[in-house]
C-alpha distance (Angstrom), angle and dihedral (degrees) to the residues before:
residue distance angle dihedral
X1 . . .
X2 3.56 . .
X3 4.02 87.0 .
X4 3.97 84.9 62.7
X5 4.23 95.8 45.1
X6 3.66 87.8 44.3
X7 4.08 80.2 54.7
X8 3.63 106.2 41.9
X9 3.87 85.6 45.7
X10 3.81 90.3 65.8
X11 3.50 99.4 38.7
X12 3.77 82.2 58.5
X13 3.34 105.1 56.5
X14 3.74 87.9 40.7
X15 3.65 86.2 65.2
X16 4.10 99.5 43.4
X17 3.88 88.4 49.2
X18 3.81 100.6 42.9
X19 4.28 105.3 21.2
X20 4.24 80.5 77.3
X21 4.06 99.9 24.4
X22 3.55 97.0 78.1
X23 3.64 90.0 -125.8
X24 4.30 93.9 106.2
X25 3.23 119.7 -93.1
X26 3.83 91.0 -159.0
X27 3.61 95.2 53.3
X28 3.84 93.8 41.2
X29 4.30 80.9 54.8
X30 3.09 84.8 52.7
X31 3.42 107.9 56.7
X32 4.06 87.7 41.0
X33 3.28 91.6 60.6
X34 3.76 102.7 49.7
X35 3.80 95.7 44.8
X36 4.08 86.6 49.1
X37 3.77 104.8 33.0
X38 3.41 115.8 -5.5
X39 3.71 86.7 -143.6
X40 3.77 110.7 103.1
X41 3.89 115.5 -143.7
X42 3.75 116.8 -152.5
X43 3.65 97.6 -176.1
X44 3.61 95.3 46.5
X45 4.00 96.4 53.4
X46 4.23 87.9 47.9
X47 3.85 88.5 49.0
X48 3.66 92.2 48.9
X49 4.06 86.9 64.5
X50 3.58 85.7 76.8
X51 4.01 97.8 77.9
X52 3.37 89.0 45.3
X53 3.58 99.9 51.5
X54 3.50 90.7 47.9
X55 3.88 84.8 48.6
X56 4.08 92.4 60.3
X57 3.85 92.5 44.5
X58 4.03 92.3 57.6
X59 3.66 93.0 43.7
X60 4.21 97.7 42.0
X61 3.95 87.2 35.1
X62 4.07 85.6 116.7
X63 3.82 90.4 40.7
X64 4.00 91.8 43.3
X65 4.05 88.2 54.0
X66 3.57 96.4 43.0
X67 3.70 86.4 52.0
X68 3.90 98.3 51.1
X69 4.49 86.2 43.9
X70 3.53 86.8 54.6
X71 4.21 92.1 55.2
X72 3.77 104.7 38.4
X73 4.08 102.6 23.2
X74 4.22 89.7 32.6
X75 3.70 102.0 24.3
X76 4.32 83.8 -137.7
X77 3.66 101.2 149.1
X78 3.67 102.2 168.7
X79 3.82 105.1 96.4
X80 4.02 86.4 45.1
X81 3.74 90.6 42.4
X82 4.14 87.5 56.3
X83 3.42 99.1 36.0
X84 3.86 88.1 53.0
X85 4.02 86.5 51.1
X86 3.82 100.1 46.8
X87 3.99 78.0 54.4
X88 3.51 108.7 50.2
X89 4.44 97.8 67.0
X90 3.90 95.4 56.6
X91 4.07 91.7 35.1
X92 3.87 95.5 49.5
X93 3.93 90.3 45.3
X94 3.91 97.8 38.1
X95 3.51 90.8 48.2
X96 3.88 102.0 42.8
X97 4.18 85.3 46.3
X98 3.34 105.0 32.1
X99 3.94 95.3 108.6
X100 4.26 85.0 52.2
X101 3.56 92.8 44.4
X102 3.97 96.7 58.6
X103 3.72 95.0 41.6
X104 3.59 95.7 47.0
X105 3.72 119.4 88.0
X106 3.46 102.7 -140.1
X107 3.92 94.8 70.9
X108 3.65 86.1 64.7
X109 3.42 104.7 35.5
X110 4.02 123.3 123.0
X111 4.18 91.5 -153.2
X112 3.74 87.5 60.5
X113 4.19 94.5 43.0
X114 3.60 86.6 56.8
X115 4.27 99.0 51.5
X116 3.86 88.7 45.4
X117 4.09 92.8 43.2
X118 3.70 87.4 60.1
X119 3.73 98.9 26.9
X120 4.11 91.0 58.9
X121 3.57 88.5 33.1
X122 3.81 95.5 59.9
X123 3.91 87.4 51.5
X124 3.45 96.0 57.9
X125 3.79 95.5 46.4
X126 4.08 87.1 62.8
X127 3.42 97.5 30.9
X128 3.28 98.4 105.6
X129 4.01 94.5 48.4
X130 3.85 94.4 56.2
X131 3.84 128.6 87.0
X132 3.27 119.3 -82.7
X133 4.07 136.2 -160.8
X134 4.28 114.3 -107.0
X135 3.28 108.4 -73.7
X136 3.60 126.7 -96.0
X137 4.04 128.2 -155.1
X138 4.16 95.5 -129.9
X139 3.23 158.5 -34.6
X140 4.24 93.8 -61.5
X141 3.61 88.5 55.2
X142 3.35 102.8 58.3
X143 4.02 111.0 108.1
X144 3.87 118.8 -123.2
X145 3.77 98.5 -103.6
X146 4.11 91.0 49.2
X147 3.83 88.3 47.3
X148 4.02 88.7 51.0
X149 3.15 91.6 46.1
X150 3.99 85.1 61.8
X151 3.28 90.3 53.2
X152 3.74 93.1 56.1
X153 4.03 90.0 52.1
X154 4.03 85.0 51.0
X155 3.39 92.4 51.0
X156 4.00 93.5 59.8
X157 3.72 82.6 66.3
X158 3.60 98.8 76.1
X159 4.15 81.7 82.4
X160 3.63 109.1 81.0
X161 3.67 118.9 -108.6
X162 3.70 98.8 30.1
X163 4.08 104.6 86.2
X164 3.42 129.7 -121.8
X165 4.10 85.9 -140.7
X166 3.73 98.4 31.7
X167 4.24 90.8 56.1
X168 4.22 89.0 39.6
X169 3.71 91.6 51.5
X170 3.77 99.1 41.2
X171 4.21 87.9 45.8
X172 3.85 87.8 50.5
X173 3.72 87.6 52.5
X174 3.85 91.9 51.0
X175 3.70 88.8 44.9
X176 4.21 96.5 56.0
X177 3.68 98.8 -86.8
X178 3.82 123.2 138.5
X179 3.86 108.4 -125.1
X180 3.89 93.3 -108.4
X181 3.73 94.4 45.2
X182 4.32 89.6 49.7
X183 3.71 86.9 52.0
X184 3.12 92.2 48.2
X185 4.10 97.1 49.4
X186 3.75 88.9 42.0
X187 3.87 90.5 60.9
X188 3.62 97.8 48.6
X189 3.87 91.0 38.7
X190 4.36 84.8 53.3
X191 3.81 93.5 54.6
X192 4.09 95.7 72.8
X193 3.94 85.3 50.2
X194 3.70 95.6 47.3
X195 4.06 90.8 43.8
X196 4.31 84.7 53.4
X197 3.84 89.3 51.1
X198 3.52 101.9 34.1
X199 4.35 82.0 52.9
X200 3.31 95.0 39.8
X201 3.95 96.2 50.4
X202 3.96 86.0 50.2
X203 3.34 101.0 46.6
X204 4.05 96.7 42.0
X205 3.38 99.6 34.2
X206 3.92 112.9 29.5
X207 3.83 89.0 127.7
X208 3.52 88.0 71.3
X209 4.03 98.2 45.3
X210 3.77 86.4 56.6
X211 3.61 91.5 51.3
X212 3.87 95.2 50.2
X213 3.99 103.7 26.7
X214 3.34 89.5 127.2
X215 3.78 94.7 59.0
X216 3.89 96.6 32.4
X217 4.18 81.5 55.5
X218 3.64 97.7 61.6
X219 3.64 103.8 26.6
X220 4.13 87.7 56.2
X221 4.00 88.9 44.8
X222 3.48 84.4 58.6
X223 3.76 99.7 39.6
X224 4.33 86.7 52.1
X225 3.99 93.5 44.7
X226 3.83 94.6 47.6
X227 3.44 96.0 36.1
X228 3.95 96.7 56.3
X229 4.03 82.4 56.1
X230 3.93 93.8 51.8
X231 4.22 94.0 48.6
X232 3.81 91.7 50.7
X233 3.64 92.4 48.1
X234 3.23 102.1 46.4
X235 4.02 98.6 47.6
X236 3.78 87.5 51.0
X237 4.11 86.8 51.2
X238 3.38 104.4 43.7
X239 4.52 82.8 55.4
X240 3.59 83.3 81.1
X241 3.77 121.2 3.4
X242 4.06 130.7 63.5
X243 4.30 121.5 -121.6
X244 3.75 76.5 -106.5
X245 3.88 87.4 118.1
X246 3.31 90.5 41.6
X247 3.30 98.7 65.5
X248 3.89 96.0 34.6
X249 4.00 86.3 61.7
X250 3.87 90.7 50.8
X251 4.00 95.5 50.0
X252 4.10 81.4 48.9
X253 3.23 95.5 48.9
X254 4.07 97.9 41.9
X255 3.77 81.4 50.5
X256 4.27 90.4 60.7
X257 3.86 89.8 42.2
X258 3.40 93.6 52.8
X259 3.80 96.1 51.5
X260 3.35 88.8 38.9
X261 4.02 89.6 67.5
X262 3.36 92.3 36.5
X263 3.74 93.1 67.5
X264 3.54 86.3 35.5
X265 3.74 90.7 66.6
């Protein structure tokens, strides 16, 4: 028992520090997993959202407010309007596959962690040195199509490895954001996703919260704690700094993996 608190403790603060470091949370689970279990849970890593999501509501509770002012008191929709849109492309396809997604292997596979880790990594190295779409001052101003296209980016991140914030943030740049204001948008256009799972998990699969509450207690203390730490940094980075590091640290650390399984066999 304490073997399995010990566990669900790290795989917590795994996901705080990396869910919003756009490092991949998924792929960083992962990894976790294999090198403490080799038994990937599916449940576990969707219930570990929770602290997380909980995470971006204390630290965008200002942001959150201002948001719902500006639609009943201002009737200003447009933020909500692209937030909703950058949503809809991962929902529609993580909810209509969810059931194939956690019984098919790739989703938890290591080989396909390490392709994306460098992949994504690589992207954010040259960001910055590829064209980018005029600029635009935030989130609010972004124009439907742009914010879709968002959404499209966030949707690659249902494959493990690739990073729900790391492909928001580097579509955001593409699409005229600064990098603080597309970390920003990406976090507040994550929560409606991680509400839908975090629902969906409960709702579905409630037997299996009972069963572990224990686990799902301490691993989503974790996840809430850590994860508080990781927004704040990261919004105070990205003020002055690229995801050029970012990336460099996932190409390194694909490069480990993959040796890793290598000798492995």
């Amino acid at each position: 028992m304490l073997l399995q608190w010990f566990e669900a403790l790290v795989l917590g603060l795994v996901q705080g520090l990396t869910e919003f470091i756009p490092i991949s949370s998924s792929g960083h689970l992962v990894i976790a997993q294999y090198f403490m279990s080799r038994q990937p849970d599916h449940l576990l890593l969707e219930f570990l959202n929770i602290g997380t999501m909980l995470a971006l509501f204390v630290f965008f509770r200002h942001r959150i407010a201002q948001i719902i002012v500006d639609i009943f008191r201002n009737h200003n929709y447009r933020l909500a309007r692209n937030v909703i849109l950058t949503s809809l492309p991962a929902g529609m396809v993580g909810f209509i596959f969810a059931d194939f997604i956690a019984a098919t292997a790739f989703f938890t596979s290591t080989i396909v962690v390490v392709f994306t880790l460098a992949i994504v990594g690589a992207l954010m190295v040259i960001s910055e040195k590829i064209p980018h779409a005029s600029s635009v001052q935030n989130g609010e101003a972004l124009s439907p199509l742009r914010a879709f296209g968002i959404g499209l980016a966030q949707m690659m991140a249902l494959i493990p490895g690739v990073s729900r914030s790391g492909s928001t943030i580097l579509a955001g740049r593409f699409f005229g954001l600064s990098a603080k204001d597309a970390a920003e948008y990406s976090f507040l256009a994550s929560l409606p996703i991680m509400l839908g799972v975090t629902l969906k998990v409960i709702v579905t699969d409630h037997t299996y919260m009972m069963q572990h509450i224990d686990i799902l207690l301490i691993s989503n203390i974790a996840a809430f704690a850590s994860g508080l730490l990781a927004v704040g940094f990261l919004m105070r980075f990205l003020a002055n700094h690229s995801l050029a590091v970012f990336g460099w640290y996932r190409i390194g650390l694909a490069a480990v993996l993959a040796i890793i399984l290598i000798v492995q066999g």
